[in-house]
C-alpha positions in Angstrom: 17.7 128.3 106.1 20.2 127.7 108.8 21.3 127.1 111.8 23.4 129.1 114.3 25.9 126.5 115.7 29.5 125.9 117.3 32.3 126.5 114.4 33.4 122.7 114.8 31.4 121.2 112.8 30.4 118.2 113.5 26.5 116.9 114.2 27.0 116.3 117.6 28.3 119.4 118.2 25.5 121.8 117.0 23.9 123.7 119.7 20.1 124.3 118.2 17.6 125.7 120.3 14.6 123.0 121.2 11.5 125.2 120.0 12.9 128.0 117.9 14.3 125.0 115.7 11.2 123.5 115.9 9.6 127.3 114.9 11.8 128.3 112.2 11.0 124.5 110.1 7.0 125.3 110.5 8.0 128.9 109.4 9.8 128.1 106.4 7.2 125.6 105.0 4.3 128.2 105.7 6.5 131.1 104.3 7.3 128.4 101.2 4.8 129.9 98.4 5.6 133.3 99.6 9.3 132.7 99.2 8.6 131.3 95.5 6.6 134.4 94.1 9.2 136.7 95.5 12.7 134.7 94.1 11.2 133.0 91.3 12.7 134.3 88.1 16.2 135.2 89.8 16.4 131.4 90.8 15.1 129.6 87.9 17.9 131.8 85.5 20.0 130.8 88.7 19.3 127.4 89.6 18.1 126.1 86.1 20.6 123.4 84.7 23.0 122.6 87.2 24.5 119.3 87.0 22.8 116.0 87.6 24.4 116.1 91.4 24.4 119.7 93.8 25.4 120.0 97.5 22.8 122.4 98.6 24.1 123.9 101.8 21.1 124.5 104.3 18.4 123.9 101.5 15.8 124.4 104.7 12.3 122.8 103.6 13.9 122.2 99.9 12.2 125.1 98.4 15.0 125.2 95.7 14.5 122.0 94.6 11.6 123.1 92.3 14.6 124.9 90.0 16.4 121.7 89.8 15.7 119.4 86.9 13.7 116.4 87.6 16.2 113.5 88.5 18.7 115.6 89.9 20.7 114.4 93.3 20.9 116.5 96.2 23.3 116.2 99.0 21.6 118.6 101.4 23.6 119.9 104.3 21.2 121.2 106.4 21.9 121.1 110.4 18.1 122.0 112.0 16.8 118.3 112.1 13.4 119.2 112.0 13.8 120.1 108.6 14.4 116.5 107.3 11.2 115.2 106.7 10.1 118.4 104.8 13.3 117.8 102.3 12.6 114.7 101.8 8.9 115.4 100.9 9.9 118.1 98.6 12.5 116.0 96.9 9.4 113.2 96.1 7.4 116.6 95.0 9.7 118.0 92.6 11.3 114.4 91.5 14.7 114.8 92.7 16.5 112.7 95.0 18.1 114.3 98.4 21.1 112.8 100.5 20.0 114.7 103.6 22.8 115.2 106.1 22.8 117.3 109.1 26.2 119.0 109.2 26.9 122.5 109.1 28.8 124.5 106.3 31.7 125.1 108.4 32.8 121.3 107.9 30.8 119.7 104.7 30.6 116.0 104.8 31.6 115.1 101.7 36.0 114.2 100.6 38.0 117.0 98.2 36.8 117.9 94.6 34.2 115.7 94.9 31.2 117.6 93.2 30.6 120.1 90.6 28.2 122.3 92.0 27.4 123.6 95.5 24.5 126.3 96.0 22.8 127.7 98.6 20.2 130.9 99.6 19.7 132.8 102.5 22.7 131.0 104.1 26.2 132.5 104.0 24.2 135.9 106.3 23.7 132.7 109.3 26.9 130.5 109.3 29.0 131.4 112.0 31.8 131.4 110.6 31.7 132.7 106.4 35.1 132.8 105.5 35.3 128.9 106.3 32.3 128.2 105.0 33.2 129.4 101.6 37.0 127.7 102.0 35.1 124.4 102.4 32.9 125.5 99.4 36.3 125.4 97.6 37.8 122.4 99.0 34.7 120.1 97.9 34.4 122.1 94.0 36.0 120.1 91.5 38.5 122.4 89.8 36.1 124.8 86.9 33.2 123.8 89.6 30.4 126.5 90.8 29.3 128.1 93.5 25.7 129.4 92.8 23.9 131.9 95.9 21.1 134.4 96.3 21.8 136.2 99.7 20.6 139.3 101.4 23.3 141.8 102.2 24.3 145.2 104.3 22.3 148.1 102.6 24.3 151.3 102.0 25.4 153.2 104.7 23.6 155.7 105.8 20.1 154.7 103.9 17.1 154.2 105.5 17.3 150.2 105.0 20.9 150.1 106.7 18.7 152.1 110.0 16.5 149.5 109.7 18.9 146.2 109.3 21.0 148.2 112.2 17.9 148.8 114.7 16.2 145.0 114.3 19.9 143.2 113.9 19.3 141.4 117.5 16.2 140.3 117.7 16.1 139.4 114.1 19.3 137.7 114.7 17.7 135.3 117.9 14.8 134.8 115.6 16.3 133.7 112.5 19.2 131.5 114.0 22.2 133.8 113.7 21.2 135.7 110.8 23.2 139.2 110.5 21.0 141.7 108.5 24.4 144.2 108.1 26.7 140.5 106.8 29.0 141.6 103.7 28.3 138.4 101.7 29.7 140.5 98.6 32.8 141.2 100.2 33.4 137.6 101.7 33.4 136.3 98.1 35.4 138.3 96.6 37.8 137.2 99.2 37.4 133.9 99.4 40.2 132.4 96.8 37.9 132.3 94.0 39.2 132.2 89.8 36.6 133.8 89.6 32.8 135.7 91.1 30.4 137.5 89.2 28.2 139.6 91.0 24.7 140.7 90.3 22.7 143.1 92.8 19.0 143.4 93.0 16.5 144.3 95.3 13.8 142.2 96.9 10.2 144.0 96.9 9.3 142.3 100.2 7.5 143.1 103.3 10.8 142.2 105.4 12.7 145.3 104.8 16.3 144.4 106.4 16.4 141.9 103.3 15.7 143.9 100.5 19.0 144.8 99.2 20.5 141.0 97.9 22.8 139.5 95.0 22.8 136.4 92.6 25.8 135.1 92.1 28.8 132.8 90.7 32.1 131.7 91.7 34.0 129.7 89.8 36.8 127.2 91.5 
């Protein structure tokens, strides 16, 4: 989950909206066990044994930290204050401990090769600006050090899901805090300066058809 915000950066700088913030956190935590059926298997192969310490970039109400293993630190980037107290609640759930800090992906709060793994889901489709959010992605990975995602991207054109992400794009984008339902995550990480990405497409059987078509993936610093 995410927020749409200012490309600077900083916290006070983000430019959240007083009840749809407020609307999307109460979302999220009723949508949580839906959100697990649905992503289960991909994330455990996924998520399952990171290293002891992951930046999570907006981890929302810290639904992925049921993947993590138990004692595993989480600096969670996550701009939409109202999500705090549910991180923090899920980190005591699933026995992990969370760094919470509200900052956007655009400028991550934490110095140069600093941590070996960074993931995130449903994110890279919000951030205003992709390309520097994955740069900073870089920046913080220590040299061999992952990138893990699961993101929902553009559906062919021409099929009857790219009508569909094309026809509710606006309001879905108000809604969901600058989500774009036609975003070429694919694309931006291929392009992003990576050694290496691996890829892996899949499609979501969900009731929310402009997120259907998504990938799992890996990029290696």
């Amino acid at each position: 989950m995410y927020l749409h915000l200012t490309d600077t950066g900083s916290a006070s700088e983000m430019l959240g909206h007083p009840i749809r913030d407020r609307m999307n956190a109460w979302f999220f935590r009723a949508m949580d066990g839906y959100v697990h059926r649905k992503y289960r298997h991909i994330k455990r192969e996924l998520f399952g044994g990171l290293p002891r310490t992951v930046l999570e970039i907006g981890p929302g109400d810290g639904g992925n930290f049921r993947y993590l293993d138990a004692g595993t630190h989480v600096i969670a980037v996550e701009p939409n204050v109202h999500m705090h107290a549910n991180l923090r609640a899920a980190a005591a759930r699933h026995r992990v401990t969370v760094d919470v800090r509200a900052a956007v992906a655009e400028r991550l709060p934490v110095p140069d090769g600093s941590v070996d793994a960074v993931i995130s889901s449903l994110v890279l489709c919000t951030v205003t600006d992709p390309e520097r959010a994955l740069a900073e992605v870089r920046r913080v990975l220590r040299p061999d050090g992952r990138f893990w995602c699961v993101e929902h991207v553009a559906a062919p054109e021409g099929s009857w899901v790219a009508r569909v992400q094309r026809l509710v794009k606006r309001p879905w984008r108000w809604f969901f805090e600058g989500c774009d339902t036609q975003r070429d995550v694919a694309e931006l990480l291929r392009d992003a300066g990576f050694a290496a990405v691996e890829i892996t497409p899949f499609t979501l059987r969900t009731v929310f058809l402009p997120i259907r078509p998504q990938i799992a993936a890996v990029a290696v610093r």
